[in-house]
SERO-4910 file (N, C-alpha, C, O; in steps of 0.05 Angstrom, whole numbers):
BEGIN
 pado doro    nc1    nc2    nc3   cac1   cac2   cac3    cc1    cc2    cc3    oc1    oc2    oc3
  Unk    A   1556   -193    918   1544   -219    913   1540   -222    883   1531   -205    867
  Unk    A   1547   -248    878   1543   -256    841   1533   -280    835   1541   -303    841
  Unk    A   1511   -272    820   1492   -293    815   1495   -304    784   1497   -294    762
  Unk    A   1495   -328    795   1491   -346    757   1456   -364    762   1451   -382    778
  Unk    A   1437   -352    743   1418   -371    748   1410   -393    712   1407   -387    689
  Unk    A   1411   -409    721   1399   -425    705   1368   -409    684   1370   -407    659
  Unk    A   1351   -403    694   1334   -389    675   1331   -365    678   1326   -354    699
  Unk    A   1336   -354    654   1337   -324    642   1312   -299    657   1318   -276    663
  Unk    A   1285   -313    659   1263   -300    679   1264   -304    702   1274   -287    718
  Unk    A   1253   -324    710   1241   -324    734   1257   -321    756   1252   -303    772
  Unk    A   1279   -339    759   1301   -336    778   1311   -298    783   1312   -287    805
  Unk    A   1315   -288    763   1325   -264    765   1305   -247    781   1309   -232    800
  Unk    A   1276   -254    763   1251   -237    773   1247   -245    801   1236   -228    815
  Unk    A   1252   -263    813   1253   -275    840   1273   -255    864   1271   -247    887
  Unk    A   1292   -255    845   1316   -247    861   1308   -226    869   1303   -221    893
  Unk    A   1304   -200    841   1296   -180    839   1273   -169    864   1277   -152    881
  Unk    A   1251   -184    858   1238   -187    885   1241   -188    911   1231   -170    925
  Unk    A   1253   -207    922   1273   -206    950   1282   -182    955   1270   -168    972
  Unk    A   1302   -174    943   1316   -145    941   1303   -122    959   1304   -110    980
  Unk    A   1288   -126    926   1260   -108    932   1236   -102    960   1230    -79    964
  Unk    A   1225   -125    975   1207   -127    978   1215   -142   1011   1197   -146   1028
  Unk    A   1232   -146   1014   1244   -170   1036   1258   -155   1051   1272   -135   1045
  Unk    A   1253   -170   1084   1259   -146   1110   1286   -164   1113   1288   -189   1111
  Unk    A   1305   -145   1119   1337   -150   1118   1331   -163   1151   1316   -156   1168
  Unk    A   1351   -184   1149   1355   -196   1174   1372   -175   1183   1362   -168   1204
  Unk    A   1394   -161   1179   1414   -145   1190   1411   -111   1185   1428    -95   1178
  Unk    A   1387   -105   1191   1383    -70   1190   1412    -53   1176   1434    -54   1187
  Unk    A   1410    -41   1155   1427    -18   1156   1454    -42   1138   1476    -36   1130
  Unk    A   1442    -63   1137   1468    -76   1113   1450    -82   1101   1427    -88   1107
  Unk    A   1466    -81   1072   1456    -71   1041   1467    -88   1025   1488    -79   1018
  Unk    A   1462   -112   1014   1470   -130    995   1478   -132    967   1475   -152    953
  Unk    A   1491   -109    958   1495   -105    927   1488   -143    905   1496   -164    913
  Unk    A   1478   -141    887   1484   -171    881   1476   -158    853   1466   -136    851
  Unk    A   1486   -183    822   1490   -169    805   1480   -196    782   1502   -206    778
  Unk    A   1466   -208    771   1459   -226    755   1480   -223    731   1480   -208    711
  Unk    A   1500   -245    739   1516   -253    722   1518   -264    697   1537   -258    682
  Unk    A   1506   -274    692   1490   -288    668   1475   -288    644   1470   -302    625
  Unk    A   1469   -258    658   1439   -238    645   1448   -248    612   1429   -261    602
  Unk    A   1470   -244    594   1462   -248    571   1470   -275    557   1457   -281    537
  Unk    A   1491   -291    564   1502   -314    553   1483   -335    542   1460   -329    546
  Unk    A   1487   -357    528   1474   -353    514   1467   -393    529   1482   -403    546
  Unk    A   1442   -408    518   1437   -431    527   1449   -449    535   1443   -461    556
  Unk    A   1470   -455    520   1492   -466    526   1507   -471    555   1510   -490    570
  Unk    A   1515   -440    554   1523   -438    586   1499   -440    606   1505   -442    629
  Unk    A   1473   -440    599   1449   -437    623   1453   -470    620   1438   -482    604
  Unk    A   1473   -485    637   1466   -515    652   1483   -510    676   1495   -489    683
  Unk    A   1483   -543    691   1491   -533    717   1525   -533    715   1537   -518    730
  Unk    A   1538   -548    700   1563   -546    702   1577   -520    691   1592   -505    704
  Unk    A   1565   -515    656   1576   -501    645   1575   -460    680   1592   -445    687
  Unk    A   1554   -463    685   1546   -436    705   1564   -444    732   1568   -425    746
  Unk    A   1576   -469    741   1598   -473    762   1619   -465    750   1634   -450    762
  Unk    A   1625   -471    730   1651   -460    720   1650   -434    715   1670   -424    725
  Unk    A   1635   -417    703   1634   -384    705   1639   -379    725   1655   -361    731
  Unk    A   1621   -398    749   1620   -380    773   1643   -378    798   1645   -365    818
  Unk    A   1663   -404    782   1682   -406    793   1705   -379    794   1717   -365    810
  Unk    A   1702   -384    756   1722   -358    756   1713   -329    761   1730   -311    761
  Unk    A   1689   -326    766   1676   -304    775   1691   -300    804   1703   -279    802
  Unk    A   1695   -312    830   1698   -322    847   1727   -300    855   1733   -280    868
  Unk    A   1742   -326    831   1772   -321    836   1770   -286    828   1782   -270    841
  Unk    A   1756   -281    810   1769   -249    803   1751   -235    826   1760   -212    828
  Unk    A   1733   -238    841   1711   -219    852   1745   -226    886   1755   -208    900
  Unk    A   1748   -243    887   1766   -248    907   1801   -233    914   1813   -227    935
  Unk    A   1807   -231    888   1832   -221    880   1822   -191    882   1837   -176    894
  Unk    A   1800   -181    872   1790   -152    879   1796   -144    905   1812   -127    912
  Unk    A   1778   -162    925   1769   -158    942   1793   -156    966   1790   -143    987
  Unk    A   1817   -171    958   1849   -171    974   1859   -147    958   1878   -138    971
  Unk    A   1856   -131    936   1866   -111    936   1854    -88    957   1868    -75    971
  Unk    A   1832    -87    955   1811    -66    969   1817    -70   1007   1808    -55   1025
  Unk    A   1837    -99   1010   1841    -95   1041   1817   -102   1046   1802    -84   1052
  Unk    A   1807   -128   1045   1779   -142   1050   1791   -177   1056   1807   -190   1043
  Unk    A   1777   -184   1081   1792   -205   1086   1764   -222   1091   1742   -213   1099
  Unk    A   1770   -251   1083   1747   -275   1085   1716   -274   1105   1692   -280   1104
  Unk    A   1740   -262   1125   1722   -264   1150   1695   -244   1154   1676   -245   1170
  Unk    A   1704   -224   1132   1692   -189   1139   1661   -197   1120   1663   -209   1099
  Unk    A   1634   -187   1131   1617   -196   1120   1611   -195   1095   1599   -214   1084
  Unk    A   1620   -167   1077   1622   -157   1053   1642   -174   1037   1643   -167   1013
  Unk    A   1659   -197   1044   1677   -209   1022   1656   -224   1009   1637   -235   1020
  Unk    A   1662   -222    981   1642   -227    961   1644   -258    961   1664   -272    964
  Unk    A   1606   -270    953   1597   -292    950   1588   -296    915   1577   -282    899
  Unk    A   1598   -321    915   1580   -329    886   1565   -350    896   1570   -365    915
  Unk    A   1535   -348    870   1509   -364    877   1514   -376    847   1521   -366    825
  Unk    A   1506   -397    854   1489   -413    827   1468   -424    834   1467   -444    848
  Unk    A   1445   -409    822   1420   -432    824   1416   -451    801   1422   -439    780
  Unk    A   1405   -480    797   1407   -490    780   1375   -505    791   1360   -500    810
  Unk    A   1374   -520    773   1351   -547    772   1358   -574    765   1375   -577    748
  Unk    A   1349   -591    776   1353   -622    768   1344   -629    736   1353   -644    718
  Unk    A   1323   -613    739   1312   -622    704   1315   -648    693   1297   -664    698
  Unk    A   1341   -657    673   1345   -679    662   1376   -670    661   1390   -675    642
  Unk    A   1381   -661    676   1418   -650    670   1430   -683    677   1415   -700    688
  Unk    A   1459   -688    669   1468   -709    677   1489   -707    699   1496   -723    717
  Unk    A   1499   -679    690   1523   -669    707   1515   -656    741   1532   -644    754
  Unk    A   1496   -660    748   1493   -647    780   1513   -656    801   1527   -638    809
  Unk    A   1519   -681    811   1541   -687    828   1562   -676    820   1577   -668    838
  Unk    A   1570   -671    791   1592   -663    792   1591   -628    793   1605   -619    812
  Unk    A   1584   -616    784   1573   -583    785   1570   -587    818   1574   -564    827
  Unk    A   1566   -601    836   1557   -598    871   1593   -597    878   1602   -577    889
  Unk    A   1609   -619    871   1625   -630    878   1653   -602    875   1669   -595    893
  Unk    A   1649   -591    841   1669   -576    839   1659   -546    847   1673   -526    847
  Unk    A   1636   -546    854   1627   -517    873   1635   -514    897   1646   -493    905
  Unk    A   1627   -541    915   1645   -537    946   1671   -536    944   1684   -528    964
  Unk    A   1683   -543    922   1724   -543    927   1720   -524    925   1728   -511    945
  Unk    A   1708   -507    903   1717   -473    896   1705   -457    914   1715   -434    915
  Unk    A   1686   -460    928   1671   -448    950   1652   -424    936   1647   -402    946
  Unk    A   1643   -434    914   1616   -431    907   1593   -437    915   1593   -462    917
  Unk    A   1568   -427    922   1544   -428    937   1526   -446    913   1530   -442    889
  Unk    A   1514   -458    921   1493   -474    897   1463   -468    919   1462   -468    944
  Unk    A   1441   -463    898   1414   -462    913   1394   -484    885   1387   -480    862
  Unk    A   1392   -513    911   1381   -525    880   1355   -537    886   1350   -548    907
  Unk    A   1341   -534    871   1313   -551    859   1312   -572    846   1327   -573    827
  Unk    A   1295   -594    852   1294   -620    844   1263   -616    845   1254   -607    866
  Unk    A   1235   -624    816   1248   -624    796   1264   -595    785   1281   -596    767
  Unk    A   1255   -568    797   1249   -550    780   1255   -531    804   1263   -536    827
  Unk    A   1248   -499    790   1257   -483    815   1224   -474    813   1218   -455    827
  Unk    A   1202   -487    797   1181   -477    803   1156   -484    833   1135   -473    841
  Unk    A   1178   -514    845   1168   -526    865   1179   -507    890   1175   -513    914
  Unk    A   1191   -485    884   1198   -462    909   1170   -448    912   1156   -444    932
  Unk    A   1168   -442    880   1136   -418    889   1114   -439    893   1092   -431    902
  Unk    A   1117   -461    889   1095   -472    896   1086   -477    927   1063   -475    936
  Unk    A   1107   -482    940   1113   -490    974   1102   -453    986   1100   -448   1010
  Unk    A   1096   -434    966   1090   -422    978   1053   -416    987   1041   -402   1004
  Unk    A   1043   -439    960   1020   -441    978   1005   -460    981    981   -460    980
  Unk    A   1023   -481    985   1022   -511    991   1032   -530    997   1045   -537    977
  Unk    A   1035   -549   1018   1059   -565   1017   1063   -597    992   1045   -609    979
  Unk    A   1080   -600    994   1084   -620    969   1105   -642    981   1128   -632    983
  Unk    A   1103   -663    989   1118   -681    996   1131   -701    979   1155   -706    979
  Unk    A   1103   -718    958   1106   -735    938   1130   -731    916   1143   -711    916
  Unk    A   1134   -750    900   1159   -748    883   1143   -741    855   1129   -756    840
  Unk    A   1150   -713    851   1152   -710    813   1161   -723    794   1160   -713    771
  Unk    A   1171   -746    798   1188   -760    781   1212   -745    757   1217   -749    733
  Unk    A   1221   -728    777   1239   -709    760   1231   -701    736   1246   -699    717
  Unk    A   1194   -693    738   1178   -675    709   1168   -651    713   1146   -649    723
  Unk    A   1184   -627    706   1174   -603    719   1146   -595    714   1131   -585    731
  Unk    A   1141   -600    689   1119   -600    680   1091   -605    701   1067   -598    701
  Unk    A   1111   -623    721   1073   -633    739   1074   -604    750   1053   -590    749
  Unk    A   1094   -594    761   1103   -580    789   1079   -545    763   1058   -533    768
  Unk    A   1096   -544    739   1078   -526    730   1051   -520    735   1039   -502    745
  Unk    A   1044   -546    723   1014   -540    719   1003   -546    752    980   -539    758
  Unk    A   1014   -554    766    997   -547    797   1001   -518    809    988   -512    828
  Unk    A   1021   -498    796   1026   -475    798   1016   -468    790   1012   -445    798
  Unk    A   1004   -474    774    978   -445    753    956   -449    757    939   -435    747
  Unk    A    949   -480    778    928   -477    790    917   -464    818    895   -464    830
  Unk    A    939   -454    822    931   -435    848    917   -414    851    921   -396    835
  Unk    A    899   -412    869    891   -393    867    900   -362    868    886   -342    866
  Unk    A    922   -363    873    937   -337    876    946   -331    843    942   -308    835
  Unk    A    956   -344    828    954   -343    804    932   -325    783    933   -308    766
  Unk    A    911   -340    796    891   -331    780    889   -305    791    890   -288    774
  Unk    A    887   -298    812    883   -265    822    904   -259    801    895   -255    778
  Unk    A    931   -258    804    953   -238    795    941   -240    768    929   -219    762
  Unk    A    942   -267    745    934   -257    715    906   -259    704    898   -259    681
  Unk    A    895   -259    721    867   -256    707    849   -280    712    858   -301    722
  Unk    A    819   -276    703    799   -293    712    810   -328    710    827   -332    693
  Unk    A    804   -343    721    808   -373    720    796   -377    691    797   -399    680
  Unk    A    789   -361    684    775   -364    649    794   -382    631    791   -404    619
  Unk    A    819   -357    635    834   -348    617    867   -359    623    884   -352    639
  Unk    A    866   -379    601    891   -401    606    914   -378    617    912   -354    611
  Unk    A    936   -388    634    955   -374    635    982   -386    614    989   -409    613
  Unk    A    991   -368    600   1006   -374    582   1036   -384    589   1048   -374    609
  Unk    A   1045   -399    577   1073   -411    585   1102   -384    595   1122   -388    609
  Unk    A   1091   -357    581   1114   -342    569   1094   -319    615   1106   -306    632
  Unk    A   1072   -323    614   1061   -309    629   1066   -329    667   1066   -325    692
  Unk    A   1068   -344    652   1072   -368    686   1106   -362    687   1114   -363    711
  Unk    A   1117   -359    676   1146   -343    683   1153   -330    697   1172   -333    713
  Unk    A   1136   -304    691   1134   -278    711   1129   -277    749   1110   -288    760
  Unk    A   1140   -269    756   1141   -270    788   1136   -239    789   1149   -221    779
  Unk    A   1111   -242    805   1087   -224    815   1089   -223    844   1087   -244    856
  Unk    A   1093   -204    855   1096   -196    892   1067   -210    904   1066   -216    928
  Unk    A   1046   -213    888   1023   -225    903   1016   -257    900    995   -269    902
  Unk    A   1042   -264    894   1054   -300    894   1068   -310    915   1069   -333    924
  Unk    A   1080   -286    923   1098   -288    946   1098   -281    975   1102   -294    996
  Unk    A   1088   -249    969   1088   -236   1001   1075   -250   1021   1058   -267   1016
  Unk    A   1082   -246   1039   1070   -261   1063   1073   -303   1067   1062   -316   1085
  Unk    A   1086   -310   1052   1085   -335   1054   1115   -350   1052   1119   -373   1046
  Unk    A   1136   -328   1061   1156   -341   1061   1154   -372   1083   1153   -396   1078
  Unk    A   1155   -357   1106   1162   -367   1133   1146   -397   1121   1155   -419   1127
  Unk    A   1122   -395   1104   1105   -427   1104   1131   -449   1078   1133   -473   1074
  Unk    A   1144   -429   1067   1144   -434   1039   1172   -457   1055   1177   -481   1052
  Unk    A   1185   -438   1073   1215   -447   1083   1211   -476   1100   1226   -495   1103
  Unk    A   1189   -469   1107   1184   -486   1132   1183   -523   1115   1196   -543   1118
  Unk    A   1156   -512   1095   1150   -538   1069   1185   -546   1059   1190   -570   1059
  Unk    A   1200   -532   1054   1221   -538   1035   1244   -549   1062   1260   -566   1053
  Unk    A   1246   -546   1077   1263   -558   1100   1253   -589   1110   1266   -608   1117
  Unk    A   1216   -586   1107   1211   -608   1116   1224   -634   1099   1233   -656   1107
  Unk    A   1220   -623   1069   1220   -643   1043   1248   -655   1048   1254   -679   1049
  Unk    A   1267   -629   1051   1298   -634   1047   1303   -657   1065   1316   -676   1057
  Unk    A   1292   -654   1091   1304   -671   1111   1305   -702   1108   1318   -719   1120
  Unk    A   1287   -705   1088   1286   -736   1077   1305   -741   1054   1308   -762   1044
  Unk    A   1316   -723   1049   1344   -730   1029   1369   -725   1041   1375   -702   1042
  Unk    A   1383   -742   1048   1410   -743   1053   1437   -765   1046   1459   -770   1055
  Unk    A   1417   -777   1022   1443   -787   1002   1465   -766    982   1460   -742    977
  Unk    A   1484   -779    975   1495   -764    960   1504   -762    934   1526   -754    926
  Unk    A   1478   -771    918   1462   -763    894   1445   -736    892   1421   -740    898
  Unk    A   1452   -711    886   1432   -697    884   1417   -710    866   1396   -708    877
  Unk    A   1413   -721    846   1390   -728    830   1370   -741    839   1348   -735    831
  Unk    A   1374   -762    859   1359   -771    872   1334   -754    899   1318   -763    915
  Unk    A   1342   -726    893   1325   -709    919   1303   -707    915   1294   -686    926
  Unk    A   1282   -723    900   1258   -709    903   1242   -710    908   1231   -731    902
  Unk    A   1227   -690    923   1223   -657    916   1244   -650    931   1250   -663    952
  Unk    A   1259   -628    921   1278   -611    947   1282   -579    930   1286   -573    907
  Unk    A   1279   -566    947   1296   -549    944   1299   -526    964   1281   -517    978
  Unk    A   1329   -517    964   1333   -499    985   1340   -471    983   1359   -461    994
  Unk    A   1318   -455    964   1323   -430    948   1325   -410    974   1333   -387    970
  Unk    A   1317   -419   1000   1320   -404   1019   1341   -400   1037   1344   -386   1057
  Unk    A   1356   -415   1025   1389   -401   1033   1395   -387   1019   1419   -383   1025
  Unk    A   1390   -373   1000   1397   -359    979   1385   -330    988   1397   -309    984
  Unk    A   1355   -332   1004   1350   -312   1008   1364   -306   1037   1370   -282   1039
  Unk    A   1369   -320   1058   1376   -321   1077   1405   -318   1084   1412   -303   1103
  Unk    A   1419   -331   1069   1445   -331   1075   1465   -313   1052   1486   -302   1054
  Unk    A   1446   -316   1029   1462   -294   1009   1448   -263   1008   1460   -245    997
  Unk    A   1429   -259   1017   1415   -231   1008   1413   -226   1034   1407   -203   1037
  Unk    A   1416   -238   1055   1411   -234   1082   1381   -213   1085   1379   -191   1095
  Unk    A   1364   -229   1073   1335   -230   1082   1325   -246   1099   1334   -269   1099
  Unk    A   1302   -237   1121   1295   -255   1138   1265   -263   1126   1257   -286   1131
  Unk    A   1249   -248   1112   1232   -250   1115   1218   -230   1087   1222   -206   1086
  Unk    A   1200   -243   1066   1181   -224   1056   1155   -240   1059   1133   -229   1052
***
């Protein structure tokens, strides 16, 4: 499995987590996956420029995979992920559009991918007006926050609300999936820009890491 994420922390530390920490839906299968992205440089972190890596990522992880005597169907033929965000990008329909021809996986957030950890300990229906910024600062008002970095004293820093902490997450998938399915179901135009709140970071854990559950 090969991942392109849009931000350099959190997404990865997310992933990393899952891996880590998350009960395999399929006992005894083992999900290799590999952060693609890890060093390139801003430029490429948008949603088109990371569909097109992940395209050609695709084609070569595929051409491998027919040498090795690995066929579409077999669970191990390799997947590419892109997670991205709505942010202010202009290009999302089209990064959606040339990912399903190439059969690239997209896991996306509208505004932000910070409205994932948030659904984990609260639900959120209303529209952000595509400003991640609100979705932040209701994240760092949680109280789970404050446990992980310290007294409610003591501002949490922009570079420190980044970090993904196992005591943000554990135990609150099943609420987090449940909030983010409800949201989705009210978007079914075909404008992703228009989705918000949405996001469906839990196919990513579900269908690409084949986790059921942390």
């Amino acid at each position: 499995m090969y991942i392109f994420t849009e931000g350099e922390v959190t997404e990865p530390e997310f992933i990393e987590f899952v891996q880590e920490h998350g009960a395999r839906a399929q006992q005894g299968r083992e999900v290799n996956h590999s952060i693609e992205n890890a060093a390139v440089s801003a430029g490429r972190r948008k949603p088109l420029p990371l569909v097109e890596d992940a395209i050609h990522k695709l084609a070569e992880a595929e051409r491998t995979a027919k040498r090795a005597g690995l066929k579409p169907e077999d669970w191990n033929w390799p997947q590419v992920w892109c997670l991205f965000d709505r942010d202010q990008h202009r290009d999302i329909p089209t990064a959606f559009a040339r990912a399903k021809k190439a059969g690239v996986y997209v896991a996306y957030s509208h505004p932000c991918f910070e409205l994932w950890r948030l659904l984990h300990y609260q639900n959120y229906t209303s529209t952000f007006g595509g400003v991640c910024g609100d979705v932040a600062s209701r994240l760092k008002e949680q109280r789970g926050f404050a446990q992980t970095y310290g007294s409610s004293t003591r501002p949490v820093s922009p570079e420190d609300a980044k970090r993904v902490k196992p005591g943000q997450l554990t135990g609150n998938y099943q609420r987090a999936r449940q909030y983010a399915q409800k949201i989705n179901s009210a978007h079914t135009g075909p404008d992703q820009t228009r989705w918000d709140p949405y996001t469906d970071v839990w196919r990513l854990v579900e269908d690409g890491l084949d986790v059921a559950d942390y």
